[in-house]
C-alpha positions as CSV (number, residue, x, y, z in Angstrom):
1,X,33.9,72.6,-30.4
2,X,31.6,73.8,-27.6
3,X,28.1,74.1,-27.0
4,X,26.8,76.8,-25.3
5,X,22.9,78.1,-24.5
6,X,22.8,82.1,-24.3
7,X,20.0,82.7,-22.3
8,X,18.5,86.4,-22.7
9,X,15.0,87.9,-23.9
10,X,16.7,90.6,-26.3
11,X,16.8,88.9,-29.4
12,X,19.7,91.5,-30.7
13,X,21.4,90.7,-27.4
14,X,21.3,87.1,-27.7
15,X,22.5,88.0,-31.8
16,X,25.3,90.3,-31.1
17,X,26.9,87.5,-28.1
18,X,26.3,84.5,-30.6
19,X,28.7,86.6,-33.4
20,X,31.1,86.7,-30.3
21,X,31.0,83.6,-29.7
22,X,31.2,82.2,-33.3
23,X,34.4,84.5,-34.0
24,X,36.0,83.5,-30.8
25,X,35.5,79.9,-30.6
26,X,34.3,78.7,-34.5
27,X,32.3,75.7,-35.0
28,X,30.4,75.8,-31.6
29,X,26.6,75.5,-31.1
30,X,24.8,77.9,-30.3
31,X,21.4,77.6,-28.2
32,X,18.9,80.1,-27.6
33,X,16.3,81.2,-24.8
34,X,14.3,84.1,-23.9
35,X,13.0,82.9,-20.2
36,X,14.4,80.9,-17.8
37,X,11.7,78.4,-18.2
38,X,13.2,77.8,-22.0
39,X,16.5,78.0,-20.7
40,X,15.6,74.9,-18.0
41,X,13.7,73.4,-21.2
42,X,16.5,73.6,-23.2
43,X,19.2,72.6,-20.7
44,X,16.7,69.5,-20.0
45,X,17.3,68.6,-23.7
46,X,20.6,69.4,-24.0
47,X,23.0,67.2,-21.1
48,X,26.0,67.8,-23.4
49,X,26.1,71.8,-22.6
50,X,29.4,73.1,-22.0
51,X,28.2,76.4,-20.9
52,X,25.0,79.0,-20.0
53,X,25.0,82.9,-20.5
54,X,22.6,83.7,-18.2
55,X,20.6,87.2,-17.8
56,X,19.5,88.0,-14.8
57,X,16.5,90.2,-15.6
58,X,14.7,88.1,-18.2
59,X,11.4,86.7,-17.8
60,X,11.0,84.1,-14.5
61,X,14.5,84.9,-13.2
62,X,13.1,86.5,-10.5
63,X,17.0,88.3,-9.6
64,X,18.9,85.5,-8.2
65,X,16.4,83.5,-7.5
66,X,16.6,82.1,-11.0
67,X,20.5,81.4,-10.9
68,X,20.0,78.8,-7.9
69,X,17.1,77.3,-9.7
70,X,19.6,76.8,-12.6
71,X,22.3,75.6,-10.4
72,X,19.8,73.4,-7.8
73,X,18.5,71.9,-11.5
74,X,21.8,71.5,-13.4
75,X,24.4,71.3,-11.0
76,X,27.3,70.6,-13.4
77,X,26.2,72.9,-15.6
78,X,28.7,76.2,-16.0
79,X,26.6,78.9,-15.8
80,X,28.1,82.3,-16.2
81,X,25.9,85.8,-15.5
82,X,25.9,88.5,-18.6
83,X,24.1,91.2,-17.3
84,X,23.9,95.2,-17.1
85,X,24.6,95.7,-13.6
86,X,27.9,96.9,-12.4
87,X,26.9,96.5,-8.6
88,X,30.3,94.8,-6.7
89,X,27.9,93.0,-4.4
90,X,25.3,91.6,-6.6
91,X,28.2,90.6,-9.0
92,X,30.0,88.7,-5.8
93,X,26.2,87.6,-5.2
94,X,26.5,85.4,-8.4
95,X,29.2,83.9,-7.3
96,X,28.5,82.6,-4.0
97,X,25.3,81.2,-5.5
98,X,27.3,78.7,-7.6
99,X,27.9,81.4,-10.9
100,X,31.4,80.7,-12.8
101,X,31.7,83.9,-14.0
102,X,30.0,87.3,-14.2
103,X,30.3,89.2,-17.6
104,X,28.9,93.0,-18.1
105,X,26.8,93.4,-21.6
106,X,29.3,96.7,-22.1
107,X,32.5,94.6,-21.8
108,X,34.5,94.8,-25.1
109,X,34.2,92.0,-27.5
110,X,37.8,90.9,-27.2
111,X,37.9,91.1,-23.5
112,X,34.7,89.0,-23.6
113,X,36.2,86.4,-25.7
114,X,39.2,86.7,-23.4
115,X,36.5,86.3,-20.1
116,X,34.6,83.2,-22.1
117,X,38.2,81.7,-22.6
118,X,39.3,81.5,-19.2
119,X,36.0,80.2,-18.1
120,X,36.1,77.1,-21.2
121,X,39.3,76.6,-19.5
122,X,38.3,75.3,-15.8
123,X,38.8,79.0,-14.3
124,X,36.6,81.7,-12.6
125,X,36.2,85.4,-14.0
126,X,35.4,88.4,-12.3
127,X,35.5,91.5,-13.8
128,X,38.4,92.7,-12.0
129,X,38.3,96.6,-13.4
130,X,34.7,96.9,-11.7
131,X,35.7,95.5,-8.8
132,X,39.1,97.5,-8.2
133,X,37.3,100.7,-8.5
134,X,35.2,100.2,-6.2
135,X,37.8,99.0,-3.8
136,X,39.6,102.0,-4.4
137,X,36.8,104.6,-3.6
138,X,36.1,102.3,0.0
139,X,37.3,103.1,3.2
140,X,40.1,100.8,4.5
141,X,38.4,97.3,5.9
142,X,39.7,94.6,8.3
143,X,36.8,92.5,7.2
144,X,38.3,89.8,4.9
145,X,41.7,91.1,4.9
146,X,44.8,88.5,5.1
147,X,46.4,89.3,9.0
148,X,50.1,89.9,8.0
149,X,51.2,87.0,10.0
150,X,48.9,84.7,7.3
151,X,51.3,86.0,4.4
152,X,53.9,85.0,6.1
153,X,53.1,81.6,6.2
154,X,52.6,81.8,2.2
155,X,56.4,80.9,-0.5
156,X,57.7,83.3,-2.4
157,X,56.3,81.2,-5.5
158,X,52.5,81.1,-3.7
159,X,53.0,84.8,-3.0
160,X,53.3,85.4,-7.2
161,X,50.5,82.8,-7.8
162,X,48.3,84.7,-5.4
163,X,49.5,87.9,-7.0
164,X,48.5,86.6,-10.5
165,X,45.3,85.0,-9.2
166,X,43.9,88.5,-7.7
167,X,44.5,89.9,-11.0
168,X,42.2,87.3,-12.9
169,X,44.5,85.1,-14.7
170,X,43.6,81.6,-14.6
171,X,46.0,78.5,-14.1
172,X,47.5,78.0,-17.5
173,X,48.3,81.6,-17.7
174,X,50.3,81.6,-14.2
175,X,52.0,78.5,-15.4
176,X,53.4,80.1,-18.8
177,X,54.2,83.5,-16.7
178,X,56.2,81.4,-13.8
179,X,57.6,78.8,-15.6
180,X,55.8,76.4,-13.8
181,X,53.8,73.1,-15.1
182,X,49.7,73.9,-14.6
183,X,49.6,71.0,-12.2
184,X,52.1,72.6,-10.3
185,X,50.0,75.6,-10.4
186,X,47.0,74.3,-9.1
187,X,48.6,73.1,-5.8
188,X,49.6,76.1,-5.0
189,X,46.4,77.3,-5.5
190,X,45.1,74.5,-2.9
191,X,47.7,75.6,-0.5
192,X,46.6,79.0,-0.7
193,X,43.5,78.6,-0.1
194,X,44.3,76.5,3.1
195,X,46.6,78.8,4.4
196,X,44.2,82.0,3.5
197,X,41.1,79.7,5.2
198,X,39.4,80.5,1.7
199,X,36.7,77.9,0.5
200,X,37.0,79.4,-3.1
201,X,39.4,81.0,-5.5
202,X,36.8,84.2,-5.8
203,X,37.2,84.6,-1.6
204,X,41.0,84.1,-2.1
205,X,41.0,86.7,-4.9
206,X,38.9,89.3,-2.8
207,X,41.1,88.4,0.2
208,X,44.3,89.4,-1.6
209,X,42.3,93.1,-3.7
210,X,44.5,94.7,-0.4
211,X,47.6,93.4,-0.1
212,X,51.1,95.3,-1.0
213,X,52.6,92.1,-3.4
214,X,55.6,94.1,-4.1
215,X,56.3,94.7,0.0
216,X,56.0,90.6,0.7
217,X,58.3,89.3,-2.1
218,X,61.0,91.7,-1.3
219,X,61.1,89.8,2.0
220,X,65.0,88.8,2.9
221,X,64.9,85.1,2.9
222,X,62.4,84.4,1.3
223,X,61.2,80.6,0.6
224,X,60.2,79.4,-2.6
């Protein structure tokens, strides 16, 4: 199955996510470290990993600063952040420092099976509920938004990949939802990303958190 190193100095923690784990994806690995001097020990040791849970508060993290040692070290390794915080911009921090995934230690264990699924799978997750909400309580921004004359660029079919996208589904759900082979899927996704001048999926997804979906593909005419 997989093998995965959970990386966190609360022995209960690191106890109560390898039961996740074990019940979610049976007959996996499971690794252990409580600093991220271990956690580089163990990844040194271990070049068949499939996967890192990563706290960002243990011993020699130092924030951050101990995600881009991980990534500068290992930098095929998936390495997805479990931690407390709930902050929108240290959890968007994560990501643009190379993070796959960001996963609260209050999220649900089904939903954090769910999360660890989508990220086995090739795809990013963001913990869309935390980030909405804050959206929501913002004022309005132009910073980041798609002008309307970029949307019209986009199909009718990229317009409902984008739409699915921005709600955190990866690439083999969108394909089972549209009827649509997953390769097919992920060149949409490429085109999006072109058209939206996004270098990621997590800029395109942030990108799209304002955009009226329902408004665009009730366009007359529109291509697919």
């Amino acid at each position: 199955m997989y093998q995965v190193l959970i990386a966190d100095d609360h022995p209960l923690f690191r106890e109560a996510v390898a039961r996740v784990i074990a019940d979610g994806f049976p007959g996996s690995t499971l690794l252990e470290a409580s600093s991220l001097d271990a956690a580089l020990a163990v990844a040194a040791d271990n070049d068949d990993l499939d996967l890192v849970l990563l706290d960002l508060n243990m011993p020699g993290m130092q924030g951050l600063g101990g995600l881009v040692q991980l990534r500068n070290a290992f930098p095929t390794l998936p390495a997805v952040v479990v931690s407390a915080e709930e902050d929108k911009r240290v959890i968007l921090q994560t990501m643009t420092y190379g993070a796959v995934g960001f996963i609260t230690k209050s999220t649900p264990r089904k939903q954090m099976i769910q999360a660890l699924e989508q990220i086995l799978s090739g795809s990013i997750y963001l913990p869309s509920d935390i980030i909405r909400a804050d959206l929501a309580t913002a004022p309005a921004r132009s910073e980041g938004a798609v002008p309307p004359e970029v949307l019209e660029t986009l199909t009718g079919k990229q317009l409902q990949v984008l739409e699915r996208m921005a709600r955190g589904q990866p690439n083999k759900v969108i394909a089972y939802e549209l009827n649509i082979a997953e390769s097919t899927v992920k060149a949409h996704v490429s085109a999006i990303l072109r058209k939206l001048g996004a270098t990621n999926r997590v800029q395109a997804i942030l990108a799209a958190s304002d955009i009226d979906f329902d408004a665009y593909l009730r366009r007359p005419a529109l291509r697919v």
